[in-house]
N, C-alpha and C positions, 0 to 999 in steps of 0.2 A: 658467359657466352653472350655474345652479343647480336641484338639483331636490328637491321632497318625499320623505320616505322613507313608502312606502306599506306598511305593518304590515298583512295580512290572515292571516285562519288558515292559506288556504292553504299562505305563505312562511315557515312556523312551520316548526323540525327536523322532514324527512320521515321516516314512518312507515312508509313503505311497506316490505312485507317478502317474504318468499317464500309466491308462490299468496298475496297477500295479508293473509297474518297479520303483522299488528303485531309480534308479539311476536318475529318474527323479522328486524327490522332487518339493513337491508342497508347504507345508509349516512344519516348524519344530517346535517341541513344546517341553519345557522342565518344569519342576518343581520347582520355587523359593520361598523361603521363605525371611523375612527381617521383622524388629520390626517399630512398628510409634513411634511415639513421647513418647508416657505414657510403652513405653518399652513389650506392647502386640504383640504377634504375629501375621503377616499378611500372608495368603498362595495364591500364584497366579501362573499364566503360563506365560510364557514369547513363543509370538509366534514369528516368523520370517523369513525370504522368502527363495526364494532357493541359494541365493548366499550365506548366512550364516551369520556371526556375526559383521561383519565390517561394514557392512552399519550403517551409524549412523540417519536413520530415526523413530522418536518413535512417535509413537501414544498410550496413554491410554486408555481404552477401561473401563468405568466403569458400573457395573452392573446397574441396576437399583434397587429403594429403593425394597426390600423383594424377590432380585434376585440375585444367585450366580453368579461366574465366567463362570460356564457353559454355562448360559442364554445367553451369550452374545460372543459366539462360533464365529458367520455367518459375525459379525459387522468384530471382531478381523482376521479374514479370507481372508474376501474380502480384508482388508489394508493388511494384511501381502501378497496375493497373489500379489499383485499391489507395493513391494517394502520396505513395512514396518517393521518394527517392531514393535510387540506390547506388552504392558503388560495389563493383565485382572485380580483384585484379589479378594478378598470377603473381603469386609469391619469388622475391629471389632466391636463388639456387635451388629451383623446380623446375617442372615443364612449363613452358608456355614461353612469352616472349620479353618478360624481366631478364633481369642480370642475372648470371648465374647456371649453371649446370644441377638436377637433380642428385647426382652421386655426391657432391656435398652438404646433400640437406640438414637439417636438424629441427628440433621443436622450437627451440630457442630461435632462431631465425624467423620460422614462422609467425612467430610470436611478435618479433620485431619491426615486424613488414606490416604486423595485423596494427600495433602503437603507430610506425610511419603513418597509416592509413588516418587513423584518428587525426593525428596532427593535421595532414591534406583537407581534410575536412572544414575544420576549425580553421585553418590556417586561408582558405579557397573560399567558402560558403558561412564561414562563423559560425556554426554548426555547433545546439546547443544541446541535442535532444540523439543520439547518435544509439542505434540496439543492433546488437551483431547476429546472425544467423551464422552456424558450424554442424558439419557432420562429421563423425568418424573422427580420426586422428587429429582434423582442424580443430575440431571443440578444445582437445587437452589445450592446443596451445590458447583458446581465447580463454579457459580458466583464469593461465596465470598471468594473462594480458589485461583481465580483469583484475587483477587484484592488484597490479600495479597501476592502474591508471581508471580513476574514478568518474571518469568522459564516459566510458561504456555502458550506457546505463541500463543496459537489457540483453540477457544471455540468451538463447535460442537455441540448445544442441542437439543436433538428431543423429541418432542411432550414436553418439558420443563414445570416444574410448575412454574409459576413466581408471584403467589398469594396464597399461601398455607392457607391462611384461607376461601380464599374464595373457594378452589378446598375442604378443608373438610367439608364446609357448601355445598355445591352443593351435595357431598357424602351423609350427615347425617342430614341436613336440621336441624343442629344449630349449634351456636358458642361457640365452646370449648373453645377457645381463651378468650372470654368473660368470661367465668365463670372462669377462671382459674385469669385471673385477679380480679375479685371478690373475687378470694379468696373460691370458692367454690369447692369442691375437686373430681376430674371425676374417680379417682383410672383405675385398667385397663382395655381398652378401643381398637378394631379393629379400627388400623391405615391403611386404603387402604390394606385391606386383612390379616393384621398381629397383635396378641396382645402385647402391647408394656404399659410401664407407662407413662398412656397419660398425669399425670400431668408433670413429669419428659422432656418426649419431650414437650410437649408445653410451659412448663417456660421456657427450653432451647433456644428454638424458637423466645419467647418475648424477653429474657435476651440479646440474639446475633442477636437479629433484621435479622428475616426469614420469617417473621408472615406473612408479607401483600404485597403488589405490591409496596409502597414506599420503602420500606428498596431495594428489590430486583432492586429499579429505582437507588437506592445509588449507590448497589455494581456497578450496570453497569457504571458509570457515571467516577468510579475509575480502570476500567481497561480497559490498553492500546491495547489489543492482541487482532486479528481480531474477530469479532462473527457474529456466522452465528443460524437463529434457522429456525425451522422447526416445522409447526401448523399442527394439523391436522385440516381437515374442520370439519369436527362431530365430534372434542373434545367435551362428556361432562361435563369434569370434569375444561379446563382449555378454557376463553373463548377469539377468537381469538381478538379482538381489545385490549386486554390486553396484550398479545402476540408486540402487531403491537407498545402500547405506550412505552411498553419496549427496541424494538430493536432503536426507534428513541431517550430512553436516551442515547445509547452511542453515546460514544464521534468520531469526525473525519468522515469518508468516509468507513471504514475499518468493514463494516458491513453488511448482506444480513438475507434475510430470505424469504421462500419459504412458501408460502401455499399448503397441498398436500393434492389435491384432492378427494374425498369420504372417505378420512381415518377416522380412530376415536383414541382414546388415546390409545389401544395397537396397534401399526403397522403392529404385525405379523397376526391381522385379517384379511389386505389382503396382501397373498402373494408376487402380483406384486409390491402393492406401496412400499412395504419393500425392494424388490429388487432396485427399482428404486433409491428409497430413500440412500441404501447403495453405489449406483454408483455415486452419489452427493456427500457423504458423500467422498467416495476415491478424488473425483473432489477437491473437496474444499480442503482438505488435502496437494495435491499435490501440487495446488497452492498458496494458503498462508506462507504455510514451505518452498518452493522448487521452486516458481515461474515456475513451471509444465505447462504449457500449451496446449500440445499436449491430447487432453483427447479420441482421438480414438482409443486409444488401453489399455483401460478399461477392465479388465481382470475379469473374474467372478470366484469364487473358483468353486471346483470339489464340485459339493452335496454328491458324494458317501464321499469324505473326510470327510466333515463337519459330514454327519451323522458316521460314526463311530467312529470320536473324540468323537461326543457327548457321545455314547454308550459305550465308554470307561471310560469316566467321568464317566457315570454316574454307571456303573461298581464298581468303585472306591468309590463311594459315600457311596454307597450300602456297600460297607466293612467296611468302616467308624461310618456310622451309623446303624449299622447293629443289630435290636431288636429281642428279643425273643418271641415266639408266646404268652405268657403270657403277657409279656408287649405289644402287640401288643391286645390282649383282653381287657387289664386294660383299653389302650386309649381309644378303640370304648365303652365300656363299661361306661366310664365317657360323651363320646362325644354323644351318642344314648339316655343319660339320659334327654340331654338339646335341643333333636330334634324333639319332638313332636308337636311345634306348624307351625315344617314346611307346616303342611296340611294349613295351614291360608294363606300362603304365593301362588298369581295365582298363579306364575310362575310355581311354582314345581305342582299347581294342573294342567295345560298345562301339562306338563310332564306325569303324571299321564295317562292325558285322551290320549292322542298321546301314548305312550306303552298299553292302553287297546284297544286301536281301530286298533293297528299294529296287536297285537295276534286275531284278529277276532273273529268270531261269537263262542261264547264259545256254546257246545251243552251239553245235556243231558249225563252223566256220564263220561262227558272229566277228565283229571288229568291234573293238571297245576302245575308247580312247582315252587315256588319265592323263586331264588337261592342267597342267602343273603338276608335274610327278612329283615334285622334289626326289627326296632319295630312292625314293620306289615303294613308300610301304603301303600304302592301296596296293599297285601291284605283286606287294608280296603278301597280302594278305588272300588277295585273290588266288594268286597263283600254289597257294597250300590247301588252300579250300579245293579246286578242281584237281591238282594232284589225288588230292585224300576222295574223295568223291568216284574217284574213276576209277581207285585198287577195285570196287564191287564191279562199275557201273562204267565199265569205260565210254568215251562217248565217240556214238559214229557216225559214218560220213551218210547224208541225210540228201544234202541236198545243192553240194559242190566236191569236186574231186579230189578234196584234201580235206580231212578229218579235222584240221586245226582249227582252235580259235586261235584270233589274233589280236592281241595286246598291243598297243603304241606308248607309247608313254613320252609326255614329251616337255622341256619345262627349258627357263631361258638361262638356267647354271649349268656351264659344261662339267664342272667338277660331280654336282650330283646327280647329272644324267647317268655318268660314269657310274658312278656308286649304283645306282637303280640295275643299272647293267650286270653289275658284279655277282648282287647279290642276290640277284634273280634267277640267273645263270647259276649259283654256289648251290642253291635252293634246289633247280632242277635235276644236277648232276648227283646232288647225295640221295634222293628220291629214288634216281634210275639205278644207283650204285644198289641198297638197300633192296629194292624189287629187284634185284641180277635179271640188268636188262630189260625190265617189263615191258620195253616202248621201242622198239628199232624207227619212229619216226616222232616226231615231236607232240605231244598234244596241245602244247600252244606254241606258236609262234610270235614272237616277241623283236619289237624295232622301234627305236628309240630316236628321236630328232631336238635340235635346240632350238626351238619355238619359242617366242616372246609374244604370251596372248595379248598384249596391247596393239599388234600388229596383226593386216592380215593372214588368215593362217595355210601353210600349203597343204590343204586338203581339198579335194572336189566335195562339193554340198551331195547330203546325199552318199553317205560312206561308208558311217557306223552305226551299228546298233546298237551299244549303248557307251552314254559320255560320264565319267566320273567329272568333279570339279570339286577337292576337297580341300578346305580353309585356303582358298587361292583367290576369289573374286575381292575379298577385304584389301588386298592390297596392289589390285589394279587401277591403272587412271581412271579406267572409263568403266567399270562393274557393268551396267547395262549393256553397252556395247558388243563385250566382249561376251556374255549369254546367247546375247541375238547372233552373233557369228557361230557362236557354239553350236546354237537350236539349228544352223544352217545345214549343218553339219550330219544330224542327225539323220537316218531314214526313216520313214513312215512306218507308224507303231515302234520309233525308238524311243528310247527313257534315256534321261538326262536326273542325277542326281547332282544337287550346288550344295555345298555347305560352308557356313561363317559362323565366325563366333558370332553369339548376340549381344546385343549394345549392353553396356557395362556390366561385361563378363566377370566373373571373377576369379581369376586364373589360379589363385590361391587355396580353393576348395577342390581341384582337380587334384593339389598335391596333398592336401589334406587326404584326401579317397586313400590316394596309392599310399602313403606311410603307412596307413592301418593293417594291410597286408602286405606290406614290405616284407622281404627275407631275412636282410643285413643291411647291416650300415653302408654297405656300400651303395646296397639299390637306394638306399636314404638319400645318401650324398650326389646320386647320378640325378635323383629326384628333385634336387634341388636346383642342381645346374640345370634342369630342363625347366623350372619356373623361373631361373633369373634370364634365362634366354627368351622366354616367354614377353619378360618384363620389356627387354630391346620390343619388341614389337609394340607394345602398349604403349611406351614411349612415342613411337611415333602415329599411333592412335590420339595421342592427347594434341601431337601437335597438329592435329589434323591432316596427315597425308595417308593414312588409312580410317577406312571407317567398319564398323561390323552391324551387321545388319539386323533386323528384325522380323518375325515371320511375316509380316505384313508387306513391308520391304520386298523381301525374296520374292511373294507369293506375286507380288505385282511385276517385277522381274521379268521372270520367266512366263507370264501370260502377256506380256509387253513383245515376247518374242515369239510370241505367235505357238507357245505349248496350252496342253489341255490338261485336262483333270489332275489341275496341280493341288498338292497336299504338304504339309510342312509337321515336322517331328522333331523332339528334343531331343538330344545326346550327349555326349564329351562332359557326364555328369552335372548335364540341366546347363551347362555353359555356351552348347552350340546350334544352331539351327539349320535342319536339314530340309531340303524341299524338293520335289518329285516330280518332272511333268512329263508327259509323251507328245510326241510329235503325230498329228492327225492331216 
């Protein structure tokens, strides 16, 4: 896959400096491109500190498996603030803006892009002194990039998989691996978030010996350069006394490894340990390359920097990848086909019940609006709760001359408007079948429109009392925007619930949950097509055309749009963030 390279001033070596003087550079970033081995294109940044281009200290800085150069901004940062230079670049056949498509990934490749990279170095900068940082699934491949090429002179792996079969049996609760050697054919398959051709990676795997914890005991055994790893304690994906037999195959003295504390396998779930972890990460650096000692004057980047790099990225991405609202329908319209048996899944029913109990006591002839319905299951989860609620309790006319409440539901796919419609209506008529009769007039009222919240919306301000908006703002142009039209919406004393995923979600522990009380294989298998569907979305989270937010994010949001006593909640099994405000 090929893409333009977009030269704007913006992505020119950043200026930015402290309380904004220029002249006080903090780190400088430029634009490189360079081919690997098989002659594809690789696109990356070259960062670097503020004395400028002569320092000859280089740190690589590699994504992680189904993360761009972006992802990994704060790592490349913190080293360049402290001295470095660094390179960060998006591997080919991944996301990001190299050659190549992610469905044909493999470790081997990885691998080869990571050796490209050395060469680029050596070959650009003469580059004699070169230490890689890796997390996760990147580290296997700099093992055996290590062992082939003795340039590398310093390992760096955090939260490292060093068992890849058994980190995707812990995932998916079987062995690919096994079948694949069988001779049985898996086609394709959610690899930790992404769909990829699982036979393709995994015969790769077997073929170049990636598979298991012994090949991984080989590579270490054949390389000379220091390694340092770093476990988290709640890895569930990778488990630590596997971690501990790995760091004592290598060879010599020339090796450490930290256990970090309450973490789990993404780091940036808690802030601090990330922090901490990256002043280790500069430590080790310093002294293994540079026999650096002195480590109190450990220097932290600017966050206002880091956060506007990002936003420039991801700027950039955005023009890159940049879809039409037609294709932007096609996708959800394909992905909303394959999303109905999310209701099976708790987690997302958690989710559910946490947004109907944030909007409160719904009363007698309220209007509620589900802003992005997709196929309707907010409103059909709603709509089973006051069904079931009202067998005792019916509810009544109060305080207009129709008992109903009224549901809108409205979203910019005619296909799953339809569906929302269907089965809302399927839901109400076996209810009244069941009670013979119980209701000769409706208890809710229900009306459905094809609304595109990137557009004005056709409602008068001033309408509803209460607004759902569930996992839909991540993938608007304007997220803010489209809140503050929302809040417009609302009447005085309404509630508005927003929810998104939060930034580096991990969609792969939500299917983890539901296997555990899975029924059959079939719910296994429906399970799994609802994570590789998941994966499309992530996919274009990495390219930057969606983003998922953070409670802090949200929490500024929606008080940006003029709500009050807003509050923010976890859900969707610790993967989503929910926030609350009223209109005053």
């Amino acid at each position: 896959m090929e893409h333009n390279i977009i030269d704007l001033e913006v992505f020119r070596p950043a200026t930015i400096g402290v309380n904004g003087d220029p002249r006080q550079t903090i780190v400088g970033t430029e634009l490189v491109t360079f081919p690997n081995r098989d002659g594809m294109r690789l696109v990356g940044f070259h960062d670097y500190p503020n004395e400028g281009l002569e320092n000859g200290r280089w740190m690589i800085v590699l994504p992680g498996y189904g993360e761009t150069k972006t992802d990994v901004i704060a790592t490349s940062y913190f080293l360049a603030k402290n001295g470095f230079h660094t390179l960060r670049f998006d591997y080919s056949w991944h996301v990001g803006e190299s050659d190549g498509d992610i469905i044909s990934t493999n470790l081997e490749a990885m691998k080869n892009d990571l050796l490209s990279s050395v060469d680029y170095l050596y070959r650009r900068f003469r580059s004699k002194e070169i230490g890689v940082v890796a997390s996760s699934l990147a580290s296997r491949a700099l093992l055996r990039a290590a062992r082939e090429d003795e340039r590398i002179r310093l390992l760096l792996n955090l939260v490292s998989v060093v068992d890849v079969r058994k980190t995707l049996y812990a995932i998916y609760q079987e062995d690919y691996f096994d079948r694949v050697k069988r001779g049985v054919r898996v086609g394709v398959l959610d690899v930790l978030g992404f769909q990829v051709d699982a036979d393709s990676f995994l015969r790769s795997a077997i073929e170049n010996g990636y598979d298991d914890l012994n090949t991984t005991m080989e590579d270490l055994k054949h390389i000379t350069a220091p390694i340092v790893f770093f476990a988290a304690e709640k890895d569930e994906w990778v488990e630590l006394d596997d971690v501990r037999r790995a760091v004592y195959a290598c060879p010599g003295k020339r090796r450490d490894w930290q256990i970090l504390d309450g973490a789990m396998h993404e780091l940036n779930e808690n802030s601090e340990v990330a922090r901490k972890t990256l002043r280790e990460v500069v430590r080790y650096a310093g002294f293994f390359l540079f026999n650096q000692i002195d480590f109190n004057g450990i220097k932290q980047p600017n966050l206002r920097e880091i956060g506007l790099r990002i936003r420039k990225e991801k700027k950039r991405n955005k023009l890159i990848y940049a879809t039409s609202k037609d294709q932007e329908r096609e996708f959800w319209k394909s992905y909303l086909e394959n999303y109905s048996f999310i209701v099976n899944v708790p987690d997302y029913w958690d989710l559910m019940a946490l947004v109907y109990s944030l909007l409160g006591e719904i009363k007698s002839c309220d209007r509620i609006l589900d802003a992005g319905c997709g196929i309707g299951n907010f409103g059909t989860y709603h709509l089973i709760r006051l069904l079931y609620a009202a067998r005792n309790q019916p509810i009544v006319p109060s305080r207009c001359q129709s008992p109903s409440i009224h549901y809108v539901g409205v979203d910019f796919v005619r296909a799953a408007i339809e569906q929302a419609r269907r089965t809302h209506t399927e839901i109400e008529e076996e209810f009244i079948q069941r009670r013979n009769g119980w209701s000769a007039q409706p208890l809710i009222n229900r009306s459905y429109g094809l609304v595109d919240l990137d557009f004005p919306l056709p409602f008068q301000d001033n309408s509803f009392e209460k607004i759902c908006c569930n996992l839909v703002v991540s993938y608007l142009r304007d997220p803010a925007e489209a809140i503050a039209k929302l809040a417009k919406l609302l009447k005085n004393e309404g509630t508005i619930v927003v929810t998104s995923l939060k930034p580096f979600a991990d969609l792969s522990q939500i299917y983890r949950n539901f296997i555990k009380t899975a029924k059959s294989k079939t719910d296994i298998e429906e399970g799994r097509k609802l994570l590789s569907n998941a994966g499309r979305v992530k996919s274009k989270q990495a390219q930057g055309l969606y983003q998922f937010f953070s409670e802090e994010v949200l929490t500024n949001m929606l008080k940006e749009a003029g709500l009050h006593d807003v509050e923010t909640y976890r859900s969707l099994g610790n993967q989503a963030n929910v926030a609350i405000g009223t209109k005053k």
